[in-house]
VMD Tcl script that draws the C-alpha trace (Angstrom):
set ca {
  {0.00 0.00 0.00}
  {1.20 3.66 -0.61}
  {0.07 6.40 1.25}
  {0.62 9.98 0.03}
  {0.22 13.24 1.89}
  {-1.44 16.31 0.13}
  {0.42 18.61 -1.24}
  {1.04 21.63 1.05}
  {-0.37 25.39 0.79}
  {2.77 27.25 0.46}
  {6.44 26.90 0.24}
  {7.58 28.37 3.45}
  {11.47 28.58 2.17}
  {10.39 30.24 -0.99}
  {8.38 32.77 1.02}
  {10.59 33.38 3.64}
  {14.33 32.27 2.26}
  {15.26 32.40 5.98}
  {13.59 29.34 7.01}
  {15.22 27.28 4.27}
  {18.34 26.10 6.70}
  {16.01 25.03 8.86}
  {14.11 22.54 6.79}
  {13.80 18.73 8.16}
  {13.08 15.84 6.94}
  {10.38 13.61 8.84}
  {9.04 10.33 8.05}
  {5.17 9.93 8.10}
  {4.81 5.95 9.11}
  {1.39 5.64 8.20}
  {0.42 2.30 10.59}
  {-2.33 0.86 9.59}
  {-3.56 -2.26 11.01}
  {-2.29 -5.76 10.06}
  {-0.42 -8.74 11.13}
  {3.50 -8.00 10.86}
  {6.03 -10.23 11.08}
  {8.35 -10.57 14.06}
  {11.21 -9.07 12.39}
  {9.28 -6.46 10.15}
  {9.62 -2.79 11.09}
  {6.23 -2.23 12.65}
  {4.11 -0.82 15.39}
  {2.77 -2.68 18.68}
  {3.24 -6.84 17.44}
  {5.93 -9.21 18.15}
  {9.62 -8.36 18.54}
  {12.40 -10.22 17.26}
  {13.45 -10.60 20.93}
  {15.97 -13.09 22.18}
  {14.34 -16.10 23.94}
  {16.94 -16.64 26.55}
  {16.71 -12.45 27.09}
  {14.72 -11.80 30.24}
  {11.50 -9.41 28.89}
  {11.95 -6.32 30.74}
  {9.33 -5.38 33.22}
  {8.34 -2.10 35.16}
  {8.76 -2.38 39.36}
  {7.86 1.35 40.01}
  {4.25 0.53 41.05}
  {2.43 1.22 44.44}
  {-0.95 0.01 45.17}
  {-3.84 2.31 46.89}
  {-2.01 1.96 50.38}
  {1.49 3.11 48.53}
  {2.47 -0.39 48.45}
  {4.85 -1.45 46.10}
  {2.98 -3.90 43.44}
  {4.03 -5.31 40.47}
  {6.47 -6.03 38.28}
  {4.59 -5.89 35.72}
  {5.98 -6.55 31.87}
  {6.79 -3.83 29.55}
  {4.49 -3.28 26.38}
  {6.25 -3.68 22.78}
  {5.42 -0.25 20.99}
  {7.70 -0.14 18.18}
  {10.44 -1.74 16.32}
  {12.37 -0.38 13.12}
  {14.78 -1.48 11.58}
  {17.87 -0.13 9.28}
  {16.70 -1.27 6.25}
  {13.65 0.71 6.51}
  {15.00 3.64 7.96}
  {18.32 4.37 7.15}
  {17.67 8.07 8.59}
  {17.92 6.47 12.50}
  {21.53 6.95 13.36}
  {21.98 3.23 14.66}
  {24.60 2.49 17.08}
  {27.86 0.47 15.74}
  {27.32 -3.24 15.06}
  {23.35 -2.58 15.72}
  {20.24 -2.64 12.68}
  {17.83 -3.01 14.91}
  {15.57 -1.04 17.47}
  {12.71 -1.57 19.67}
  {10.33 0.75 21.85}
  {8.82 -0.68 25.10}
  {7.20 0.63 28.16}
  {5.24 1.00 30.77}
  {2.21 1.94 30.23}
  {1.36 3.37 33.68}
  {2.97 7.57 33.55}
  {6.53 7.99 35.17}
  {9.07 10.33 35.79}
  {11.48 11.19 32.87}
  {15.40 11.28 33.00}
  {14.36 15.03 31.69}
  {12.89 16.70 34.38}
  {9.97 17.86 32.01}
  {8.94 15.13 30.09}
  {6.12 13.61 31.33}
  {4.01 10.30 30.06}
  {5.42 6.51 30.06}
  {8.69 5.14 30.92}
  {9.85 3.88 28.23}
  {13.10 1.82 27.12}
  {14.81 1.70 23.59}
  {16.77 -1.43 23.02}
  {19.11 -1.43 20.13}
  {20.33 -4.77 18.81}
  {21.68 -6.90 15.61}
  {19.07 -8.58 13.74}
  {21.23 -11.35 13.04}
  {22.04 -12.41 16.66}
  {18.74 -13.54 17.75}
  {18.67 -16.91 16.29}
  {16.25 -18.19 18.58}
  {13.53 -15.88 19.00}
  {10.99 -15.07 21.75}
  {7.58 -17.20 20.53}
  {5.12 -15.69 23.25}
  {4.88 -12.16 24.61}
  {3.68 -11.49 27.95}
  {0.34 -10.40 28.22}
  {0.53 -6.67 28.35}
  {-2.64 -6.06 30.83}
  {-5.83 -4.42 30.54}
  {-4.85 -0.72 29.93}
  {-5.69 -0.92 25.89}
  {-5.02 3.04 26.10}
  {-1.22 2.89 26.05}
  {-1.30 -1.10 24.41}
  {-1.05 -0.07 20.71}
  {-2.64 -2.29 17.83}
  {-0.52 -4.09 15.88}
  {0.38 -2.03 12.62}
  {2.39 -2.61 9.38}
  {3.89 0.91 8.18}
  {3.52 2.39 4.72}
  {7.07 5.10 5.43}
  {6.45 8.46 3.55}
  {9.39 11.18 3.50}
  {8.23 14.69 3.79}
  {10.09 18.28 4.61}
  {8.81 20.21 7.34}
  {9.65 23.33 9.27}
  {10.25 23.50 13.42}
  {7.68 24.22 16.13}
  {8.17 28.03 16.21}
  {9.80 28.18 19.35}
  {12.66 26.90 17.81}
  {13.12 29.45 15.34}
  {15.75 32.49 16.15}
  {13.27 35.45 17.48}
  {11.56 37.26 15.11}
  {11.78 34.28 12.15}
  {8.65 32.54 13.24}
  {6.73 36.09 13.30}
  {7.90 37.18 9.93}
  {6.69 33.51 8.60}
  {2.97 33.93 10.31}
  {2.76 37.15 9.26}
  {2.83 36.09 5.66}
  {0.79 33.46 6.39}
  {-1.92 36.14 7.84}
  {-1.36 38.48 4.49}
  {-1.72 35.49 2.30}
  {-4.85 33.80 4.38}
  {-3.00 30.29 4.19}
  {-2.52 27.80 7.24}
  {0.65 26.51 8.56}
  {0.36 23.26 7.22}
  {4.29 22.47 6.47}
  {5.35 23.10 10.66}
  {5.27 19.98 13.03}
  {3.42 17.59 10.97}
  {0.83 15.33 12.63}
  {0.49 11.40 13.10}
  {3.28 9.08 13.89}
  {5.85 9.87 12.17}
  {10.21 9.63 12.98}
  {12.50 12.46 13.57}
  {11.58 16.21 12.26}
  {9.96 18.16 15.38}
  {7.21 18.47 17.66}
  {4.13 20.40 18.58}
  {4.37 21.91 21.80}
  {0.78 23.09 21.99}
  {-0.14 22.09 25.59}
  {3.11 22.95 27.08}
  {5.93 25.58 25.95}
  {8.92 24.17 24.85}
  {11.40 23.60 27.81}
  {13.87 26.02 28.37}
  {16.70 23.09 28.07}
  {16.34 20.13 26.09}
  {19.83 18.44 26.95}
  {20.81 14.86 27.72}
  {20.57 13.93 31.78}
  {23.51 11.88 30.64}
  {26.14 14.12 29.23}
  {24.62 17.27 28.33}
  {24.24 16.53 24.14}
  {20.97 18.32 22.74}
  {17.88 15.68 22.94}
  {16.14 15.10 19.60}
  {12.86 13.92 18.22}
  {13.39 10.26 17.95}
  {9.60 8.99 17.59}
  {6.34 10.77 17.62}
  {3.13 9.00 18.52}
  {-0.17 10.26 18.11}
  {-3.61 9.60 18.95}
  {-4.52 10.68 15.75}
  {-3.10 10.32 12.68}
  {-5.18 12.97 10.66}
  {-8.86 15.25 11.47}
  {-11.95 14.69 10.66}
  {-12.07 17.61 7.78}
  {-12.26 15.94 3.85}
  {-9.67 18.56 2.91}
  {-7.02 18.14 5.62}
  {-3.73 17.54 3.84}
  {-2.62 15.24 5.79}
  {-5.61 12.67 5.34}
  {-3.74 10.84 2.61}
  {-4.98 11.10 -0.95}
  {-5.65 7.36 -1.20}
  {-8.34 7.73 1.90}
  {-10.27 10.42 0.93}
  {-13.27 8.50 0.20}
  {-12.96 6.87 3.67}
  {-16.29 8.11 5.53}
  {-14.49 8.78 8.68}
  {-17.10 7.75 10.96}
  {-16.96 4.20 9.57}
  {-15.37 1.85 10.83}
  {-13.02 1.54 8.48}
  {-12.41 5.41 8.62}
  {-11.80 5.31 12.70}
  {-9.23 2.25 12.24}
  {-6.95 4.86 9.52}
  {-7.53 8.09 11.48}
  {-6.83 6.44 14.54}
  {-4.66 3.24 13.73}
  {-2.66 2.60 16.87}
  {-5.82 2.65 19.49}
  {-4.12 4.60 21.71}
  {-5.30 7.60 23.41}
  {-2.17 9.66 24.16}
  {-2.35 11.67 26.63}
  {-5.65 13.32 26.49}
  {-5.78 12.57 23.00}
  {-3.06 14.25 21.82}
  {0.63 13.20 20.74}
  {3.54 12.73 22.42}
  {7.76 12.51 21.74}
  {10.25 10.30 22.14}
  {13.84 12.42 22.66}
  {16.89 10.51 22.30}
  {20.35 12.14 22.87}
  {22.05 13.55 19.77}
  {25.70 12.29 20.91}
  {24.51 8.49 21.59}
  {21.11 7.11 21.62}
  {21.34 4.72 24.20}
  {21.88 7.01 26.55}
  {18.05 7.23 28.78}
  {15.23 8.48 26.52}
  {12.52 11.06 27.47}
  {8.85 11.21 26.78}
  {7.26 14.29 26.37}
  {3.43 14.45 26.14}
  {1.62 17.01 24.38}
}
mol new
graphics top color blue
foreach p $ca { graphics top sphere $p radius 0.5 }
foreach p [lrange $ca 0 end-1] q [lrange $ca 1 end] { graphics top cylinder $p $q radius 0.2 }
display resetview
């Protein structure tokens, strides 16, 4: 299946040459529901996980007295893999890289993330040569337990949340916008999607967005989202090849919404890995 975004309402370098250097390139995954295979790039699903690897579990839980309760097992989110994504900068002697976590909300090696605790384990394909056949149940909390997805990858360029900008750029580009009477439709692009940037709608961008670790700038890693488009015919970002998906059907909830998860309070939310070295303790950040 290929899945294509609409084309966008402006050209924001064109219209305002500054932004140009600041152009990104972010990978729309498009999940849609299916049955991947254990060693496919995918969303939620099996992972091509070592059987003799112990599956990592969560310990951080207290019951209604403030007893500690649990462990409880990790969720698989994600997995991707280098042949699919060659933009992920994958640690030496690794191809390989899978999201879990908890699905309960935790504190974040950055002080203002806030949302799951999640872990990213980074592997060689090739070494597990006797795979994991049955995943622990993950529970009954189907908010955070995401559907299992195959992913149709579209590249796109888009432009940073506008706190990012140097002062004054972002105000010169919605300014034209305003004269124009065109929407930012090429900023922060919606759905799940790898790398590029983030809305920070709910929250204002923090003031520091370093590693805990050793102090490298954090960067988008993954973005999930509740939803992957809205409800509006002629939002660009409802892909072409959907349009005549009556999104109150049932087949029109499973693409706007693919995943099942409700992030958040139904918004999105960002993985941030280190720039220097990615297996240094990701944040989530939820919007």
């Amino acid at each position: 299946m290929i899945l294509t975004t609409g084309p966008a309402s402006h050209d924001p370098a064109r219209d305002v040459p500054e932004l140009a250097p600041y152009a990104r390139t972010t990978v729309r995954l498009h999940p849609r529901r299916g049955v991947p295979g254990a060693r496919d790039s995918h969303l939620g699903g099996p992972l091509w996980w070592p059987a003799a690897e112990p599956w990592p579990v969560c310990a951080g839980h207290r019951d209604v007295n403030g007893r500690p309760s649990g462990p409880y097992p990790l969720v698989a989110v994600a997995q991707l893999t280098a042949a699919d994504f060659p933009e992920i900068r994958f640690p030496d002697r690794t191809d390989l890289v899978q999201l879990l976590w908890c699905t309960d909300w935790h504190d974040q090696p950055h002080p203002e993330g806030w949302g799951q605790a999640c872990r990213l384990f980074w592997r060689r394909a090739d070494d597990v040569t006797d795979p994991l056949g049955d995943q622990p149940d993950p529970g009954e909390d189907e908010d955070m337990v995401p559907r299992a997805c195959v992913l149709h990858p579209e590249r796109l360029t888009e432009y940073p949340w506008h706190e990012e900008l140097p002062p004054g750029l972002a105000d010169r580009h919605e300014a034209w916008l305003a004269e124009h009477g065109l929407d930012d439709d090429v900023s922060t692009i919606p759905g799940c999607k790898l790398g590029g940037s983030m809305r920070w709608g709910v929250t204002d961008l923090p003031g520091s967005m370093e590693c805990g670790e050793c102090r490298a700038p954090l960067e988008l890693f993954l973005q999930l989202d509740t939803y992957e488009y809205d409800m509006a015919a002629e939002d660009r970002f409802r892909p072409l090849q959907e349009r005549g998906l009556d999104p109150r059907s049932e087949a029109g909830r499973a693409a706007r919404e693919p995943t099942g998860m409700t992030v958040g309070r139904g918004g999105h939310a960002g993985l941030y890995v280190c720039g220097a070295d990615p297996r240094h303790p990701a944040s989530l950040f939820t919007q």
